[in-house]
C-alpha positions as CSV (number, residue, x, y, z in Angstrom):
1,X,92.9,122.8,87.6
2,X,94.9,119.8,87.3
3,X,95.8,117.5,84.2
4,X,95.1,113.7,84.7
5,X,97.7,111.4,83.0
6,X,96.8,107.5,82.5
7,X,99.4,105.6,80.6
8,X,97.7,102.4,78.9
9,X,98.6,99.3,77.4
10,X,96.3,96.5,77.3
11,X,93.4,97.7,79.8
12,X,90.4,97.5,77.9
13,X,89.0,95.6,81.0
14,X,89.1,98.4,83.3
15,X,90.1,101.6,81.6
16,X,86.4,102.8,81.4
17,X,85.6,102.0,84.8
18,X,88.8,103.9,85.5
19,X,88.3,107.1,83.9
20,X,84.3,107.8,84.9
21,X,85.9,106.9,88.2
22,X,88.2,110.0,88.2
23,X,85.3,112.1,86.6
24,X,83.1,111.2,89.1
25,X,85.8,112.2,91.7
26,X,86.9,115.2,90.4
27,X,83.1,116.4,89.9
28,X,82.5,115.7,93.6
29,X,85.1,118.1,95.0
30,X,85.0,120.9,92.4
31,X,87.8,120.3,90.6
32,X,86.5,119.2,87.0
33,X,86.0,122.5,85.1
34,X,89.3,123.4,83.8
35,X,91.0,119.8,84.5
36,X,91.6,117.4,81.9
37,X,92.2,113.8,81.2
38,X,94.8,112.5,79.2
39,X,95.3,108.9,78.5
40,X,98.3,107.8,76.6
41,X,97.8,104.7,74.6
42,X,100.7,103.4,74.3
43,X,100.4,100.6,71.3
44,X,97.5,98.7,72.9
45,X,96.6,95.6,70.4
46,X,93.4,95.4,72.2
47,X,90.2,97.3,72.5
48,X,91.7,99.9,75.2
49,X,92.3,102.9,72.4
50,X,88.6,102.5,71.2
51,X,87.1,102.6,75.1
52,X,89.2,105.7,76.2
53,X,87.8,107.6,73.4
54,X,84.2,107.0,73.7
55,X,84.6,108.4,77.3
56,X,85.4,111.6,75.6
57,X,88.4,112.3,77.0
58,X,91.9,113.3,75.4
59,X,93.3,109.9,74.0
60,X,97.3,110.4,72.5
61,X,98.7,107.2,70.7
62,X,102.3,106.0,70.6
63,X,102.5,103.9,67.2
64,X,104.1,100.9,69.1
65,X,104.3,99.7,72.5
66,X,107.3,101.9,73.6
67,X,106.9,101.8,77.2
68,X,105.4,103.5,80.3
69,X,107.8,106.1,81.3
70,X,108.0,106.9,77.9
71,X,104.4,107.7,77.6
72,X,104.0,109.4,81.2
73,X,106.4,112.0,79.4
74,X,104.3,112.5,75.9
75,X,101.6,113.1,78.2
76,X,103.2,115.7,80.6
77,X,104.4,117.1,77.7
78,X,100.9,117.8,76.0
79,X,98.9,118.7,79.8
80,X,98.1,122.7,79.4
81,X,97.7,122.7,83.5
82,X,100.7,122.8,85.7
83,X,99.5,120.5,88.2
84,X,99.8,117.2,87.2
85,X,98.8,113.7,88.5
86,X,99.5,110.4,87.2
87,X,97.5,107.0,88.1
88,X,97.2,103.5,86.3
89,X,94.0,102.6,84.7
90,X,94.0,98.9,86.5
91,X,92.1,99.7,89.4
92,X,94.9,99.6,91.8
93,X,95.5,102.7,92.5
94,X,92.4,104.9,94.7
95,X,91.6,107.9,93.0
96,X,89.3,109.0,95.6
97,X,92.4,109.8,97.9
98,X,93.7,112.3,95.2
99,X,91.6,115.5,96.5
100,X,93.3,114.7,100.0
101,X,96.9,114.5,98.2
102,X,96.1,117.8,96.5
103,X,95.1,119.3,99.7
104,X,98.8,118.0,101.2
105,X,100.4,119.4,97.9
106,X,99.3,122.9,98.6
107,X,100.5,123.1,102.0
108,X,104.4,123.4,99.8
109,X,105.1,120.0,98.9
110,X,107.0,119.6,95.7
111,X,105.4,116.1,95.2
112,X,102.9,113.7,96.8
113,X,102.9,110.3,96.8
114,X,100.5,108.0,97.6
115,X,102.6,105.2,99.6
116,X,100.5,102.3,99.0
117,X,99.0,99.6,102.1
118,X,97.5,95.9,102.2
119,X,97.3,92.2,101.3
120,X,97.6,93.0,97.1
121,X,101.0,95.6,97.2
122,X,102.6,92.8,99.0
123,X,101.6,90.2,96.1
124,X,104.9,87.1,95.9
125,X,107.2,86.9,98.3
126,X,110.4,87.6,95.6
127,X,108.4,90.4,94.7
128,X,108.4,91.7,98.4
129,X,112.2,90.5,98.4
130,X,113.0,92.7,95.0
131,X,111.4,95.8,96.8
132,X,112.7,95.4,99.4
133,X,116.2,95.0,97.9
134,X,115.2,98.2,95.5
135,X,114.4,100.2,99.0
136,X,117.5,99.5,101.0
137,X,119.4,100.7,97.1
138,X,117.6,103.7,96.8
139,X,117.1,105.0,100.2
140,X,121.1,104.4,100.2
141,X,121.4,106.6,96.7
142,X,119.1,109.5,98.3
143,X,120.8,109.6,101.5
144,X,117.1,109.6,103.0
145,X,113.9,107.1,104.1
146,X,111.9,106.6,101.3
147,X,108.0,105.4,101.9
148,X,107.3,103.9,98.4
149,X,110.0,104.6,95.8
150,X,107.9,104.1,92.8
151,X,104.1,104.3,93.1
152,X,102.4,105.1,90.1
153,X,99.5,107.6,91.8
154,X,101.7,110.8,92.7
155,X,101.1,115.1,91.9
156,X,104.0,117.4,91.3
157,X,104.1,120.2,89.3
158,X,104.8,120.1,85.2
159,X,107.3,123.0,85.5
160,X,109.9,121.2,88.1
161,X,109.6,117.6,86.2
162,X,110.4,118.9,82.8
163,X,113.7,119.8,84.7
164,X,114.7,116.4,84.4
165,X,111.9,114.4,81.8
166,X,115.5,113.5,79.3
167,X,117.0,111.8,82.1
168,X,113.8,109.8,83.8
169,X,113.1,106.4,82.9
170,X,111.2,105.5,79.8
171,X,109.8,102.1,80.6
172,X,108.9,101.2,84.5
173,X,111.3,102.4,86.3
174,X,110.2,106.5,85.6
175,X,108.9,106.6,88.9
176,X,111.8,105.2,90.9
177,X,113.9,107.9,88.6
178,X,112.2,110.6,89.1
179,X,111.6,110.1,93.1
180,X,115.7,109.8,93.3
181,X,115.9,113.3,90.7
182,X,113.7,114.8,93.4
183,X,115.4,113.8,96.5
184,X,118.7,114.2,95.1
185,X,118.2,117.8,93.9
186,X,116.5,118.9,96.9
187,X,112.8,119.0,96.1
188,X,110.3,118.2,99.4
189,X,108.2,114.8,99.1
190,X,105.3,113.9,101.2
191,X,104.4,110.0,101.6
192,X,100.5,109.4,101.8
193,X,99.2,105.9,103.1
194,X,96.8,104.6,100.2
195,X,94.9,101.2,100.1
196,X,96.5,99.5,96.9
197,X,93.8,97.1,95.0
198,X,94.0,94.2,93.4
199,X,94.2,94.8,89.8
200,X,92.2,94.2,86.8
201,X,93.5,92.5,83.7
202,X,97.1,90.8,83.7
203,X,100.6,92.8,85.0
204,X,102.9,94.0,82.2
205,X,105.9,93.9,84.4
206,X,108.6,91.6,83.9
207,X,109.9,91.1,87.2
208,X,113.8,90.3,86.5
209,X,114.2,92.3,83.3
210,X,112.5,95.8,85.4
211,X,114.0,94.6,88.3
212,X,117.7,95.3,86.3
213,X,116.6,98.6,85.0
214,X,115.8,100.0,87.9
215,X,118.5,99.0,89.6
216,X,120.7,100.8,86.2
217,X,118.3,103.5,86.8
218,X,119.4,104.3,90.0
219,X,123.0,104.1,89.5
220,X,122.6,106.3,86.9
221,X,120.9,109.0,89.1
222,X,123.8,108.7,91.7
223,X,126.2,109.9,88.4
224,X,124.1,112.8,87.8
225,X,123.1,113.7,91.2
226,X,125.9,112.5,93.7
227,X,128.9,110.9,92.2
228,X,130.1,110.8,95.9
229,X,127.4,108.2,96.2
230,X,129.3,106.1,93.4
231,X,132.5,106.5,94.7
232,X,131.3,105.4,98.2
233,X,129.5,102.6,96.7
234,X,132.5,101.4,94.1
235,X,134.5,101.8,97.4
236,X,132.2,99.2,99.7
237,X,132.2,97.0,96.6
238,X,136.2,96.8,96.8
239,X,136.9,96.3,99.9
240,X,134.2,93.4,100.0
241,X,136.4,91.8,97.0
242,X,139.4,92.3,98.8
243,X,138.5,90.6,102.3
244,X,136.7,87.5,100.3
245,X,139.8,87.3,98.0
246,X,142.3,87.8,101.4
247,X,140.0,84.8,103.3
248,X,140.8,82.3,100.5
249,X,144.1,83.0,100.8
250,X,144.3,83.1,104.2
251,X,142.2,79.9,104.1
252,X,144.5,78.1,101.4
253,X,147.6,79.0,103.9
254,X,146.6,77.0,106.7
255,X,145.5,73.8,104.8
């Protein structure tokens, strides 16, 4: 029994597809009885609210758009099943692949992620640069590789994220926080290779603006996790200052 968790803003173009997609999916290997779906709306100014509910599953509103991390947790909140799995309702993500992560969840995994593969995660080549940027950041922070630091199709447990829901992100970067809470406090993540679609409807991502609060998100989980992390950071950062600022001088000396 697992509890499905779509956070939606604007999807009206997909979100149907999307959800008797995952019904059909969850029918096929058993797992439907006793599962729920749970879609978050999260101020949509479209027809996406109106669409979710005639599919008959669990619709939860937020009155205004407050932002996807915020609505991942109102809907973890609300699941009644301890097993939870979150996807997008754009297309992108492969639901069919989630029976497989499930099956890799029970071998002891604390979370599985699907890592996502292909032409469409790639997308701009600053976006590649920003990722990669983002990867090099966090996989420094965590001390440890990291596949995919903040896919949005992943399964953990409701009982270890509570742990840490005041501190994750409540806009984009939830994902990217709560993969650094895991790591960082010791819980075991398994990385699955996914295809990663190209997506219906238009990106909500600002890439500069999330591209900062990730990068305050992660700093942020180094002061609760690892302040050594900081320290060593704020100590790279120094002496950088102080050989550029000991080159000028050195520099101004000689002409």
């Amino acid at each position: 029994m697992i509890s499905v968790i779509i956070p939606v803003y604007n999807e009206e173009d997909a979100i149907i597809k999307t959800i008797d997609n995952i019904k059909k999916v969850l029918k096929e290997n058993k797992l439907l009885r006793g599962s729920e779906i749970i879609v978050v709306n999260d101020g949509s100014s479209d027809n996406t609210r109106n669409n979710a509910i005639e599919t008959g599953v669990i619709v939860l509103d937020n009155e205004t758009n407050t932002g996807y991390g915020y609505s991942l947790k109102k809907g973890i909140e609300y699941a009644k099943n301890d097993i939870i799995v979150i996807t997008d309702a754009d297309l992108t993500y492969p639901f069919e692949e989630v029976p497989e992560m499930l099956r890799i969840k029970n071998k002891g995994y604390d979370m599985v992620v699907g890592a996502r593969t292909g032409e469409y995660y790639k997308e701009s080549v600053l976006k590649s640069i920003l990722r990669k940027i983002l990867k090099i950041f966090t996989e420094f922070m965590a001390g440890t590789k990291i596949n995919d630091v903040n896919s949005g199709l992943r399964i953990f447990n409701k009982n270890d994220v509570k742990k840490f829901l005041p501190r994750l992100c409540n806009t984009f970067s939830f994902t990217t926080s709560q993969t650094l809470a895991y790591l960082m406090n010791g819980y075991s993540i398994y990385y699955m290779d996914i295809p990663y679609y190209k997506r219906v409807g238009k990106t909500k991502v600002k890439l500069f603006k999330n591209s900062l609060i990730t990068a305050k998100y992660v700093l942020l989980s180094g002061f609760y996790y690892n302040p050594k992390k900081i320290f060593t950071l704020i100590m790279i950062l120094c002496i950088i200052i102080l050989l550029i600022i000991l080159l000028i001088i050195f520099c101004r000396s000689i002409l």
